[in-house]
MOPAC internal coordinates of N, CA, C and O (Angstrom, degrees):
PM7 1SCF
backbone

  N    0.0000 0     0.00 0     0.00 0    0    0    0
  C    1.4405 1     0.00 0     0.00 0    1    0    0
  C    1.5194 1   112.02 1     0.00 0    2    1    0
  O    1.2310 1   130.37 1   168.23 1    3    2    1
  N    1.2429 1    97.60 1   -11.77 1    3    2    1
  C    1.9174 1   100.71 1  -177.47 1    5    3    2
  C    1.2713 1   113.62 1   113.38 1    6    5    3
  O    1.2310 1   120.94 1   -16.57 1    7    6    5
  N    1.3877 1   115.82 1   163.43 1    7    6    5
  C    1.3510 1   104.90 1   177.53 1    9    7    6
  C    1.3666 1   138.17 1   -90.60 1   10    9    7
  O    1.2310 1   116.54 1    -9.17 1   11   10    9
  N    1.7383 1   124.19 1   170.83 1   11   10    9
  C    1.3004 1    95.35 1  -142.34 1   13   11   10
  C    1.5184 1   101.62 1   -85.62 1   14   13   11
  O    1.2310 1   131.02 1    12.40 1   15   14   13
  N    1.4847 1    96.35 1  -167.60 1   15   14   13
  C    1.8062 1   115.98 1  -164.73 1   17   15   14
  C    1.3238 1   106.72 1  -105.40 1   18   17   15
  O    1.2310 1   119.91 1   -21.73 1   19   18   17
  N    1.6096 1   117.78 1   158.27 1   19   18   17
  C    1.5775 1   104.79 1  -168.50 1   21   19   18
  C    1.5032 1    94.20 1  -113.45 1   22   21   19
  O    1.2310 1   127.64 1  -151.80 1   23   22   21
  N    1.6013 1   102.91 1    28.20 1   23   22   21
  C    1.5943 1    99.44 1   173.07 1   25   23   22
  C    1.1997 1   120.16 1  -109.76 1   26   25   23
  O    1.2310 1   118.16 1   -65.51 1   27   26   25
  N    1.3575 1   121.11 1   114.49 1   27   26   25
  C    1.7234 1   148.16 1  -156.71 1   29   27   26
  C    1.4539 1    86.46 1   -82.74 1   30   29   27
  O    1.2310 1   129.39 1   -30.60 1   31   30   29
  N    1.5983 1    99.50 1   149.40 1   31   30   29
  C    1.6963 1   111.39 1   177.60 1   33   31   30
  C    1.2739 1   100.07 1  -149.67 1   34   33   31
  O    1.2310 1   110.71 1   -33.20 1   35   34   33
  N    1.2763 1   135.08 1   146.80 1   35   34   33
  C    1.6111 1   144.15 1   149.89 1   37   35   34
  C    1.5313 1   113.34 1   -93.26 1   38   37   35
  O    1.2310 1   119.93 1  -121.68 1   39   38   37
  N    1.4471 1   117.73 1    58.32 1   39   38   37
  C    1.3477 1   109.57 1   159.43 1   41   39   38
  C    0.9206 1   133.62 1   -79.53 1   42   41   39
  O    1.2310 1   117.89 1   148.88 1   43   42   41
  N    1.5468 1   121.62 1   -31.12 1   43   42   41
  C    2.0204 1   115.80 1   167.30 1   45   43   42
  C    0.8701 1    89.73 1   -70.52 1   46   45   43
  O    1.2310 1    97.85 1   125.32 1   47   46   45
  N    1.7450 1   157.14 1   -54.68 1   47   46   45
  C    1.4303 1   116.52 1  -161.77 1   49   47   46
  C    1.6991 1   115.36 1   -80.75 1   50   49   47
  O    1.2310 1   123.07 1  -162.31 1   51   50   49
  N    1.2548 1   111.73 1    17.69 1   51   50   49
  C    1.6424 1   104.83 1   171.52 1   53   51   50
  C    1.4747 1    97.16 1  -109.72 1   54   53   51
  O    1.2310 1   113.14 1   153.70 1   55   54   53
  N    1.7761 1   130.57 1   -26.30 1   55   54   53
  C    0.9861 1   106.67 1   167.68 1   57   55   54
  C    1.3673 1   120.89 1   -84.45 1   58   57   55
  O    1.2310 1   107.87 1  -176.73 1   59   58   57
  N    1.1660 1   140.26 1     3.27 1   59   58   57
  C    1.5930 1   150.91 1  -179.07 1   61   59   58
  C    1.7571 1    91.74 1   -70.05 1   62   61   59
  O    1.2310 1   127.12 1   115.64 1   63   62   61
  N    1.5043 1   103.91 1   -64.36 1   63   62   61
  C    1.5317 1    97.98 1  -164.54 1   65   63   62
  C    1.6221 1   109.12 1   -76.92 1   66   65   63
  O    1.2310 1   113.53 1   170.34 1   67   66   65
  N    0.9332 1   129.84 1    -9.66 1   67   66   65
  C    1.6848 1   129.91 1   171.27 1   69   67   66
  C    1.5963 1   111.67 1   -89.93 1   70   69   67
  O    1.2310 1   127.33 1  -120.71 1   71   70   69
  N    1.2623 1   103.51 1    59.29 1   71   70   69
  C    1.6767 1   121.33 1  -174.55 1   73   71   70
  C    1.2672 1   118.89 1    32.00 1   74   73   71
  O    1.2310 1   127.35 1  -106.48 1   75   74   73
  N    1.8771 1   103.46 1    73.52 1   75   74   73
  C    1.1141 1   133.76 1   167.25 1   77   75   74
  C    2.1019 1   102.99 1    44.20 1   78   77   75
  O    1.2310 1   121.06 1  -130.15 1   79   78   77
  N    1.7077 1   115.57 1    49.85 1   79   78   77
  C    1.4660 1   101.49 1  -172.75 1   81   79   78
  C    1.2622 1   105.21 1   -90.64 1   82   81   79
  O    1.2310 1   125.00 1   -28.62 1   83   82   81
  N    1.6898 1   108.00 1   151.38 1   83   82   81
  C    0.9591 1   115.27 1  -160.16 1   85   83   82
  C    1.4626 1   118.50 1   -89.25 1   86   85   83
  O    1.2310 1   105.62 1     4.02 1   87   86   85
  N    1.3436 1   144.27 1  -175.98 1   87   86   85
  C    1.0029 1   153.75 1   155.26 1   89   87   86
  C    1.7813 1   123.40 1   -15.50 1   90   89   87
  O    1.2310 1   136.40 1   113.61 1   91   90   89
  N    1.6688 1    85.86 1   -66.39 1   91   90   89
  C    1.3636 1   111.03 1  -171.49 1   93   91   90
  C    1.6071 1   113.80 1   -70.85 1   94   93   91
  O    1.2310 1   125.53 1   151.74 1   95   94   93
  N    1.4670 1   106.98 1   -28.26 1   95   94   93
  C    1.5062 1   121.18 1   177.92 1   97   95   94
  C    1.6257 1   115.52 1   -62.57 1   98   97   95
  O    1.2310 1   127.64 1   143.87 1   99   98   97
  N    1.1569 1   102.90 1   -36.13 1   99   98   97
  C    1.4196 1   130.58 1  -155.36 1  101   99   98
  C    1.1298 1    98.85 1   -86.54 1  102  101   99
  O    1.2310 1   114.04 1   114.79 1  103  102  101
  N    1.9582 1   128.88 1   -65.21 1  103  102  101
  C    1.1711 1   141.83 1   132.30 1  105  103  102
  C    1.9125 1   107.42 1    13.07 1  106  105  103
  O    1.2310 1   125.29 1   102.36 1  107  106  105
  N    1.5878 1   107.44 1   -77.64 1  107  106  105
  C    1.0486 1   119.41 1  -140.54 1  109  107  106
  C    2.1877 1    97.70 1   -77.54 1  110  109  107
  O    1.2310 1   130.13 1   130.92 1  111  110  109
  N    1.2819 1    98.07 1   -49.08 1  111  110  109
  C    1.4691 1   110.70 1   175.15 1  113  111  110
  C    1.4411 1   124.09 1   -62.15 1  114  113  111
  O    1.2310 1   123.90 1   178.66 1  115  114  113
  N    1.3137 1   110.13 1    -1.34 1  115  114  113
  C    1.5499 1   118.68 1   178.63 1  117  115  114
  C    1.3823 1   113.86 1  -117.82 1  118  117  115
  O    1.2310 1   128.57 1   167.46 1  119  118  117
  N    1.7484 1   101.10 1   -12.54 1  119  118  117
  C    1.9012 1    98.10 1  -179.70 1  121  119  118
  C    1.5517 1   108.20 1    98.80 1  122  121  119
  O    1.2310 1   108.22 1  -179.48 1  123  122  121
  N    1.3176 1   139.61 1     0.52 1  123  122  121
  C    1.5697 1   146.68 1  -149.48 1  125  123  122
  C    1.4200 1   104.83 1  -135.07 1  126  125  123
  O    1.2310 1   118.99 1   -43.15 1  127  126  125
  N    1.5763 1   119.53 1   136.85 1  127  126  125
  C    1.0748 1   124.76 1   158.67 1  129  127  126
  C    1.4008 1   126.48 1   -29.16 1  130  129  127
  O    1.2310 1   103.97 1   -26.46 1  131  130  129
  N    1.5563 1   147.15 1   153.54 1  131  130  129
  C    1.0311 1   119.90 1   136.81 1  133  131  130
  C    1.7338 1   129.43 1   -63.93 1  134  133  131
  O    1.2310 1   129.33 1   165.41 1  135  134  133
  N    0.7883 1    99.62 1   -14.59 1  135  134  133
  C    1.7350 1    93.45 1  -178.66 1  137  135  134
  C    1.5321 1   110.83 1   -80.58 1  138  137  135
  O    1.2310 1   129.25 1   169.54 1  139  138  137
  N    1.6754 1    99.78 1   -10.46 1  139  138  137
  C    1.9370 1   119.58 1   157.93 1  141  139  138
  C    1.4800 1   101.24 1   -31.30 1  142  141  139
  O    1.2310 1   130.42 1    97.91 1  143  142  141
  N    1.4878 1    97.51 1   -82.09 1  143  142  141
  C    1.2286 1   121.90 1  -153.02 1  145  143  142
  C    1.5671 1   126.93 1  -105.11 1  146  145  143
  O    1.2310 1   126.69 1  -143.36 1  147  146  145
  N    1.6212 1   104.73 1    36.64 1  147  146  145
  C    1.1434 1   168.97 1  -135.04 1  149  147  146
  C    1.6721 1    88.56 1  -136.07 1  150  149  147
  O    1.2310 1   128.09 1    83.43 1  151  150  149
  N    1.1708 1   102.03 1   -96.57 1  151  150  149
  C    1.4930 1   121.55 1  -153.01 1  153  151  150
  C    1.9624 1   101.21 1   -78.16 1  154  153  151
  O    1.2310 1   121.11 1   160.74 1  155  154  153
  N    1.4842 1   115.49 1   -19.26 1  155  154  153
  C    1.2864 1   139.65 1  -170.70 1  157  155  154
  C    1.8112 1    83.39 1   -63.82 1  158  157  155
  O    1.2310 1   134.17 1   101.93 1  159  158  157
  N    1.2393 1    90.20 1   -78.07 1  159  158  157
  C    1.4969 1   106.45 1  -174.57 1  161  159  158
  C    1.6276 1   127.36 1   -40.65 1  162  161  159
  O    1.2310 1   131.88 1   148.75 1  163  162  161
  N    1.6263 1    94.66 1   -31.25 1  163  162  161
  C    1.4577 1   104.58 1   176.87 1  165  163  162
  C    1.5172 1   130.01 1   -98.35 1  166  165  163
  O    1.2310 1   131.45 1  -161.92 1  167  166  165
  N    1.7891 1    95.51 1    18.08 1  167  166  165
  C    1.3121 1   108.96 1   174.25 1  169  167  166
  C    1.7317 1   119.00 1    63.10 1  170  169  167
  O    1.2310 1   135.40 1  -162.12 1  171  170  169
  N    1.3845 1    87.81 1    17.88 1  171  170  169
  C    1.8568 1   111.75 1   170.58 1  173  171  170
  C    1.2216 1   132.01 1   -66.37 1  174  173  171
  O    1.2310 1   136.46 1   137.92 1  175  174  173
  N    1.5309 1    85.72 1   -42.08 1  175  174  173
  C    1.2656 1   108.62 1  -150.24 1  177  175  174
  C    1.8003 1   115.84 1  -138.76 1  178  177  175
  O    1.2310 1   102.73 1   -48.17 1  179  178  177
  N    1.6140 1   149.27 1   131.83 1  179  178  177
  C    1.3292 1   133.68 1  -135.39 1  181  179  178
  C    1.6033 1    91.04 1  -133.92 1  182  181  179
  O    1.2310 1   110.84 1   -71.39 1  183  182  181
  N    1.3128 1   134.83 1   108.61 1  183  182  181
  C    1.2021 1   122.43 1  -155.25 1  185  183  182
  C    1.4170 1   107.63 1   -84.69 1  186  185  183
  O    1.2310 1   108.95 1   -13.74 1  187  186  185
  N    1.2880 1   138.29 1   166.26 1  187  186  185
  C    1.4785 1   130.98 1   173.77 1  189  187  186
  C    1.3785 1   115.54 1   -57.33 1  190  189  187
  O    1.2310 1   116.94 1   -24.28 1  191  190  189
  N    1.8023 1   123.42 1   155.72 1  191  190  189
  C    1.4481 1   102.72 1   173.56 1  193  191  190
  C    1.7633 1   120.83 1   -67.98 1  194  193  191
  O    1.2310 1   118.47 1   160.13 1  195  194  193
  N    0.8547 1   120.53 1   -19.87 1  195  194  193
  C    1.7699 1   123.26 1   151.87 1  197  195  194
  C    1.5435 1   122.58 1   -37.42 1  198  197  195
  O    1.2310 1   130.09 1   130.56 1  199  198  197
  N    0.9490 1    98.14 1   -49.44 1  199  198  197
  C    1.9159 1   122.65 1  -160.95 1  201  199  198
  C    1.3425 1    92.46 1   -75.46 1  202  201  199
  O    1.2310 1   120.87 1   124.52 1  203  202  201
  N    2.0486 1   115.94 1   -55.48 1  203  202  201
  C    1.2806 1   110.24 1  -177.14 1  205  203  202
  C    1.5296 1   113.24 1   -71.10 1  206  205  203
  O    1.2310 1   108.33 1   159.89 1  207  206  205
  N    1.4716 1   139.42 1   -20.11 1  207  206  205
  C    1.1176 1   143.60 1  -175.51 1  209  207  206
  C    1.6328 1   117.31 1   -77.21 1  210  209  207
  O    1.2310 1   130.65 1   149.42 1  211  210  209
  N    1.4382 1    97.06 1   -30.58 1  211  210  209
  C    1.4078 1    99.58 1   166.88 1  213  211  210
  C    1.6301 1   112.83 1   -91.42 1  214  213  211
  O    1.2310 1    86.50 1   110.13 1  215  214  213
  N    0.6170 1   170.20 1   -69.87 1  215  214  213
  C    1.7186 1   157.65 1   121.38 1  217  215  214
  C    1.6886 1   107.60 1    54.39 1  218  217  215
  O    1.2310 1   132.40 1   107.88 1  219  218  217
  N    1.6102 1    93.66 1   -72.12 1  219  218  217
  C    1.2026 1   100.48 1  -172.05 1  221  219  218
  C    1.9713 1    99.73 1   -80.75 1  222  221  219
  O    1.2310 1   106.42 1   129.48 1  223  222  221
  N    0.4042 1   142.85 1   -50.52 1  223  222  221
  C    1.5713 1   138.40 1   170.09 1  225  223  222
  C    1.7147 1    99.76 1   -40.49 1  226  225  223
  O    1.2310 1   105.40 1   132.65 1  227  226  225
  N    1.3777 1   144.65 1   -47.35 1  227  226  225
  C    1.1637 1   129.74 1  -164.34 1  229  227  226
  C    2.1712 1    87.28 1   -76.18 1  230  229  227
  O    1.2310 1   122.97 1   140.06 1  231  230  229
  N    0.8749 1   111.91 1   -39.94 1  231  230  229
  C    1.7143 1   104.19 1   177.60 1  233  231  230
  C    1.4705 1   122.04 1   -82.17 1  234  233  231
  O    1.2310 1   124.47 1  -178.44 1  235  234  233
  N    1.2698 1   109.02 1     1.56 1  235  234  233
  C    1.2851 1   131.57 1  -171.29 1  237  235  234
  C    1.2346 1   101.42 1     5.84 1  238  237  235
  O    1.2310 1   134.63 1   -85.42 1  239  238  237
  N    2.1269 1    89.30 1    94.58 1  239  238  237
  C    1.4002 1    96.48 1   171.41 1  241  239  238
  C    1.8334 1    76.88 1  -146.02 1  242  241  239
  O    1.2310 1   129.72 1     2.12 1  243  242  241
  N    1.5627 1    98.87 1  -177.88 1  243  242  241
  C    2.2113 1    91.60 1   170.65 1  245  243  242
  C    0.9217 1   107.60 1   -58.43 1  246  245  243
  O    1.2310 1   122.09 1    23.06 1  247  246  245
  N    1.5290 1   113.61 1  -156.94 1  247  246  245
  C    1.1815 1   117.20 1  -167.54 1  249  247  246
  C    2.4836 1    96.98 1  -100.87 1  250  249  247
  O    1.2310 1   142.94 1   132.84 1  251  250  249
  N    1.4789 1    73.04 1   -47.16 1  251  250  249
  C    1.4868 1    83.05 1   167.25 1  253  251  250
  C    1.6533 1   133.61 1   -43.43 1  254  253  251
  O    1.2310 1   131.09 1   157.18 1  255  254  253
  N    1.1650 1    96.20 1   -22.82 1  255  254  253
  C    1.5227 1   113.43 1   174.67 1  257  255  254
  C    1.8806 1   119.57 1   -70.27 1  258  257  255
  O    1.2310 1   132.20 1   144.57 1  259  258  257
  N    1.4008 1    94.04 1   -35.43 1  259  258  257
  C    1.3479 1   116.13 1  -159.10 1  261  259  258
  C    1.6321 1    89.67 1   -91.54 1  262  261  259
  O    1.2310 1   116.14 1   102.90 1  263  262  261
  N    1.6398 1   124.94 1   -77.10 1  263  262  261
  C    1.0481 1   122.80 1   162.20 1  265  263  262
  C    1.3396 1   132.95 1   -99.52 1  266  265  263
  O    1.2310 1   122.37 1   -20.81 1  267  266  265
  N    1.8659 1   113.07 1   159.19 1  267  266  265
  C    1.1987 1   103.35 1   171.45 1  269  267  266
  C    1.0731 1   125.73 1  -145.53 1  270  269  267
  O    1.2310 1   107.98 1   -33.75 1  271  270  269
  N    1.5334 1   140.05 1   146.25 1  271  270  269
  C    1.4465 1   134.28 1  -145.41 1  273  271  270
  C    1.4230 1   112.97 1  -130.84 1  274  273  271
  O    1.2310 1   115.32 1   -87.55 1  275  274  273
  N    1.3449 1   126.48 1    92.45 1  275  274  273
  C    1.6405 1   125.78 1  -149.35 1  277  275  274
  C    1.4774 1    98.94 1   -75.53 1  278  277  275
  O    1.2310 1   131.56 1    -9.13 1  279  278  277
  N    1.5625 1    95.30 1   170.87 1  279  278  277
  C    1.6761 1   110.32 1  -158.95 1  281  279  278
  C    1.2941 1   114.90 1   -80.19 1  282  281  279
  O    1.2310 1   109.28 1   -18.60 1  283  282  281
  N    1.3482 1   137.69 1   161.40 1  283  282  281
  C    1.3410 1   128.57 1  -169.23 1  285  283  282
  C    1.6667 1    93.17 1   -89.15 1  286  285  283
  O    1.2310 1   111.96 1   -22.63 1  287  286  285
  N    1.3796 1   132.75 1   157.37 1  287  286  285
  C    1.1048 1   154.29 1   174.38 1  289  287  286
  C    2.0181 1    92.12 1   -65.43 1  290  289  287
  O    1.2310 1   120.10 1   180.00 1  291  290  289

């Protein structure tokens, strides 16, 4: 899929606390494979700014919350 991204995300812990949803749920409410958000999660993979905007809108939290992209030196 390419190599990975240096953009950090807390999606199992936003899906843990939004009654434990799963993968596939998450997958399904955003329009994306699970193996999307799969590889999203595993820092594989860098989702579009759409993809990330909807994410954080289904947890309705910012966007910053959801992902995060550390500072350049």
């Amino acid at each position: 899929m390419g190599k990975p991204t240096r953009i950090t995300n807390r999606l199992r812990e936003l899906r843990f606390h939004s009654k434990e949803m799963t993968q596939a749920e998450l997958a399904k409410r955003v329009g994306v494979t699970r193996q999307t958000i799969i590889a999203i999660e595993q820092g594989k993979y860098s989702p579009s700014l759409e993809v990330a905007f909807q994410i954080a809108n289904v947890f309705k939290v910012p966007l910053e919350e959801a992902f995060q992209y550390p500072e350049s030196d």
